[in-house]
N, C-alpha and C positions, 0 to 999 in steps of 0.2 A: 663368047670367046675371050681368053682374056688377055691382056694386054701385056706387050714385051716389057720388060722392066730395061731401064736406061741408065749409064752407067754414070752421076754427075759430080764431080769436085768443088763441093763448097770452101772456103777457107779453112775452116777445120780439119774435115776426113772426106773420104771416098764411100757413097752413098749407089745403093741401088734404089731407081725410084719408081712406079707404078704410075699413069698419070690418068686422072678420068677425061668421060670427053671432054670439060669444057677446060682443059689441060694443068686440072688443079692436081697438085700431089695427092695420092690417095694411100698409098702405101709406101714405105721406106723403110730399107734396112742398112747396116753401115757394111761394108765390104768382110771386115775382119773379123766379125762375129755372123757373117753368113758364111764365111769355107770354113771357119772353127766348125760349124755346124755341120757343115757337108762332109768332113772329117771325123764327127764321132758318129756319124748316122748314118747307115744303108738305107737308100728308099726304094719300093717295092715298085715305083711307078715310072716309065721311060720317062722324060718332057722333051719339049720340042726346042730348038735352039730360042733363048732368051727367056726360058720358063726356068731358071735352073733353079728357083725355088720350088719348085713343084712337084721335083723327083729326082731321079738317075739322070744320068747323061751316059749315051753310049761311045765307046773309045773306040 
């Protein structure tokens, strides 16, 4: 199953983060270059609420 992604504010930017179990980042993306994404891409796959890397989201 995979893990919710979290939403966390370093000094820099605004990051979405992945964490494994023994709570180490595993995956990170930065906020503004994931909706750029979400925005030129249709995905074919529904996700579940905090999967929004993963697919659609339904409205």
């Amino acid at each position: 199953m995979a893990v919710k992604r979290e939403l966390i504010v370093p000094k820099g930017d605004k990051r979405y983060v992945r964490r494994d179990p023994k709570g180490q980042f595993k995956e990170s993306d930065d906020v503004g270059r994931s909706l750029a994404a979400d925005r030129r891409k249709k995905a074919k796959t529904v996700a579940k609420p905090g999967q929004g890397d993963k697919g659609d989201r339904k409205r």
